[in-house]
C-alpha positions as CSV (number, residue, x, y, z in Angstrom):
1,X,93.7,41.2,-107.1
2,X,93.4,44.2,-109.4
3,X,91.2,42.3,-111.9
4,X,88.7,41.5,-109.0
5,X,88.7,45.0,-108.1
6,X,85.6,47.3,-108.0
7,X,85.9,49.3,-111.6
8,X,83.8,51.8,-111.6
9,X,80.4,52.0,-113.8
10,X,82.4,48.8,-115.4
11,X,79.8,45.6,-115.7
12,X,83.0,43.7,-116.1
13,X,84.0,45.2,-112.4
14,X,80.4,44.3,-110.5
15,X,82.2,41.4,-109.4
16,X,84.5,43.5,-107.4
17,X,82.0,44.4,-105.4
18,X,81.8,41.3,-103.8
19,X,85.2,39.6,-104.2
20,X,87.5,42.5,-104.6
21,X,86.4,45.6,-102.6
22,X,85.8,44.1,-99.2
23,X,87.2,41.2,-99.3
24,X,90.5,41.7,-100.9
25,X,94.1,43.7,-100.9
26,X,96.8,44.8,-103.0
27,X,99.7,43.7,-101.6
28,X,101.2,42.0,-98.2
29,X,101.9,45.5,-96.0
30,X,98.0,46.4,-96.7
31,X,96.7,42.8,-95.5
32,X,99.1,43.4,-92.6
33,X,97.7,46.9,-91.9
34,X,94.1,46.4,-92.2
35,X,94.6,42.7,-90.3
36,X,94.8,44.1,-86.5
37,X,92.2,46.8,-87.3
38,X,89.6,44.4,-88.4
39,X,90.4,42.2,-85.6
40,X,90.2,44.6,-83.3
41,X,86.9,46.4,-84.3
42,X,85.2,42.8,-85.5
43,X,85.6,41.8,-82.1
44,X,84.1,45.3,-80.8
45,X,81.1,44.9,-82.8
46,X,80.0,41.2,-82.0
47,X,80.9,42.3,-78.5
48,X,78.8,45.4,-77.6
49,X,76.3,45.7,-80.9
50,X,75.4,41.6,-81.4
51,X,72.1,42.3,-82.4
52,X,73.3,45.0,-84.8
53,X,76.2,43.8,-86.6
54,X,73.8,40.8,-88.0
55,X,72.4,44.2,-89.7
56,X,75.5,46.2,-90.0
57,X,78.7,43.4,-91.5
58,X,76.2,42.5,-94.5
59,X,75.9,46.6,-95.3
60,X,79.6,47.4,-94.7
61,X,80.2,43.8,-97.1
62,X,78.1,45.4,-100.0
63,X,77.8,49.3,-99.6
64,X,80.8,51.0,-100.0
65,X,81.5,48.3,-103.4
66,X,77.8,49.5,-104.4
67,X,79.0,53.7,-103.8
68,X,82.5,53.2,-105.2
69,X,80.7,51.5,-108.5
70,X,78.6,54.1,-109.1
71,X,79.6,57.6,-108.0
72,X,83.9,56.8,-108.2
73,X,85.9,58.3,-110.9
74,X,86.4,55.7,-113.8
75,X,89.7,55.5,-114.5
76,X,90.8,53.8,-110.7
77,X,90.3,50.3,-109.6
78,X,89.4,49.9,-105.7
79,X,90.8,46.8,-103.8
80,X,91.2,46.6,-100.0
81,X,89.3,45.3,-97.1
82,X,89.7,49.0,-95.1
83,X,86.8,50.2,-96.0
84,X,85.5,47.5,-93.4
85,X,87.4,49.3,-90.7
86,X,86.3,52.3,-91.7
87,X,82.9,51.9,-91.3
88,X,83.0,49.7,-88.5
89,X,85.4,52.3,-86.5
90,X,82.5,55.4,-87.8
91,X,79.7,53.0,-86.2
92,X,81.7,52.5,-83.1
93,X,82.5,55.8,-82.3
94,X,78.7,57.6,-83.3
95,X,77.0,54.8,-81.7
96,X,79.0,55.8,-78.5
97,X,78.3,58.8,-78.6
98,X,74.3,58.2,-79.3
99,X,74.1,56.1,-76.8
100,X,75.5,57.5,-74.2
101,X,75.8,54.3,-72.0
102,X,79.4,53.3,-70.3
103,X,80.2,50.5,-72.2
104,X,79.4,52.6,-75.6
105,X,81.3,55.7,-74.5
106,X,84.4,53.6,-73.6
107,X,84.3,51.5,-76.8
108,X,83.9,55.2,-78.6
109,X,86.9,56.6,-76.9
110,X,89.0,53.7,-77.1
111,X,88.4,53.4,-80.9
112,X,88.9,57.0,-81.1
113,X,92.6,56.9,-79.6
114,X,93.3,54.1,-81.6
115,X,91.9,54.1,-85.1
116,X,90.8,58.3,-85.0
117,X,93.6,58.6,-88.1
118,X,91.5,56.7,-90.3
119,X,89.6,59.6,-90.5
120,X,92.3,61.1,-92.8
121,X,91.6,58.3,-95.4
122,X,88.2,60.0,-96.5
123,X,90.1,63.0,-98.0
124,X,91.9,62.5,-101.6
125,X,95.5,63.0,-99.9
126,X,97.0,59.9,-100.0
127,X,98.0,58.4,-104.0
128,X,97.2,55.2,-104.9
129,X,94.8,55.3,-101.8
130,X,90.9,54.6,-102.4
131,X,89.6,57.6,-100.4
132,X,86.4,57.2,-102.2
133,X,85.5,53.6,-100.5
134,X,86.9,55.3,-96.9
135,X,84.5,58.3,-97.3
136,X,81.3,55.8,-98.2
137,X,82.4,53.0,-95.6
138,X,82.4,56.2,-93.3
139,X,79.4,57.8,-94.3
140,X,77.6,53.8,-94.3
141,X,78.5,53.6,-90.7
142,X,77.9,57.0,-89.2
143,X,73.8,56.4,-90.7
144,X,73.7,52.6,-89.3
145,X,74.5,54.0,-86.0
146,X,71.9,56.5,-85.8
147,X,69.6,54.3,-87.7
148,X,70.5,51.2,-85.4
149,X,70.7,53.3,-81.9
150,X,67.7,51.9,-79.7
151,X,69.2,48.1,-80.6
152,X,71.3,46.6,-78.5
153,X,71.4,48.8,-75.3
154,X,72.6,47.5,-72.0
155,X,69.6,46.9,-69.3
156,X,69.7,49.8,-66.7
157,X,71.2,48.6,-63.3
158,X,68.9,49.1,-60.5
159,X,71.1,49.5,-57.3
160,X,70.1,48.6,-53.7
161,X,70.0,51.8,-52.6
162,X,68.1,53.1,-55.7
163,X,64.8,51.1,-54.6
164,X,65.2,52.0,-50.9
165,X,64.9,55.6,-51.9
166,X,62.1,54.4,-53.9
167,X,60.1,53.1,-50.7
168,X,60.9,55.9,-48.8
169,X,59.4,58.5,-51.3
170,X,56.6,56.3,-51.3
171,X,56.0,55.8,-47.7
172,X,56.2,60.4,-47.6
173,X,53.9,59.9,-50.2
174,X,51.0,57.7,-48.2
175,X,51.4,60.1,-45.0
C-alpha cells in the first residue's frame, strides 16, 4: 500500500489521495484498529447528521489527502484510513457541542469517552505515525461542524403541558 500512498508535492503520489490516504492501511493491526472506530462513528454520522454526512464523508474522503499533499513534509508517505475517524470523531464532538440538543450532546460525550485519545494523534509524538493527516482530518471536521450546525437539528418537542400554559397566558392576556 505504500506505493498508493499520498507522497507529498509528488504528481506520481496524487493518486494516493484517493486510493491510498483514506482508503487504505499499512498493515493488519492498523485495519484492525481503525475498523471498530469507523464503524462506530460511520454509524453515528448517518444516524444523527443524515443530511450532513452526504456533505461531510465526500470532504473527509478528499481533504486531508488534498492537506497532506500539499503542506506535509516530503520525505514521508501517508497511508491509513484514521484520518476518517478523526475527522468524523472532531465533527461529532463540536457539532455536540454547537448544537446543544440531547441527542448531540450525548453523541459528543459518548465519542468523547471513547475515541477523546485520538486527539493525541495530531501532535508529532508517535514515529511512523501520520500526525499530519490526523491534525487536517481534525481541523476538516471541527470547520464542517460549525459550518454545517443549523442542518440536521431535531424538531423541538412541544409537551402537553407546554401548550396548556400557553392558553392560560393567553386567556390572563384577553381579561
Amino acid at each position: 500500500m505504500q506505493r498508493f500512498g499520498v507522497h507529498p508535492r509528488e504528481f506520481a503520489g496524487l493518486p494516493g489521495i484517493l486510493l491510498g490516504a483514506p482508503a487504505g492501511t499499512v498493515a493488519f493491526p492498523h485495519l484492525v484498529t481503525n475498523s471498530l472506530p469507523l464503524l462506530v462513528l460511520g454509524t453515528v454520522m448517518l444516524h444523527l447528521y443524515p443530511n450532513s454526512a452526504i456533505k461531510v464523508i465526500p470532504a473527509v474522503y478528499l481533504g486531508p489527502g488534498i492537506a497532506v499533499w500539499l503542506f506535509a513534509k516530503e520525505s514521508t508517505i501517508h497511508v491509513g484510513a484514521s484520518g476518517w475517524s478523526t475527522a468524523w470523531s472532531a465533527y461529532i464532538f463540536v457539532a455536540g457541542v454547537t448544537r446543544r440538543d440531547r441527542r448531540a450532546i450525548a453523541a459528543s460525550l459518548l465519542v468523547f469517552f471513547l475515541y477523546g485519545s485520538m486527539v493525541w494523534g495530531v501532535f508529532p509524538i508517535q514515529p511512523g505515525v501520520s500526525w499530519e493527516t490526523h491534525l487536517a482530518a481534525a481541523l476538516i471536521g471541527l470547520a464542517l461542524a460549525i459550518a454545517l450546525r443549523r442542518l440536521d437539528l431535531p424538531p423541538l418537542k412541544r409537551y402537553a403541558w407546554e401548550d396548556e400554559k400557553d392558553e392560560d397566558e393567553d386567556q390572563d392576556k384577553e381579561k
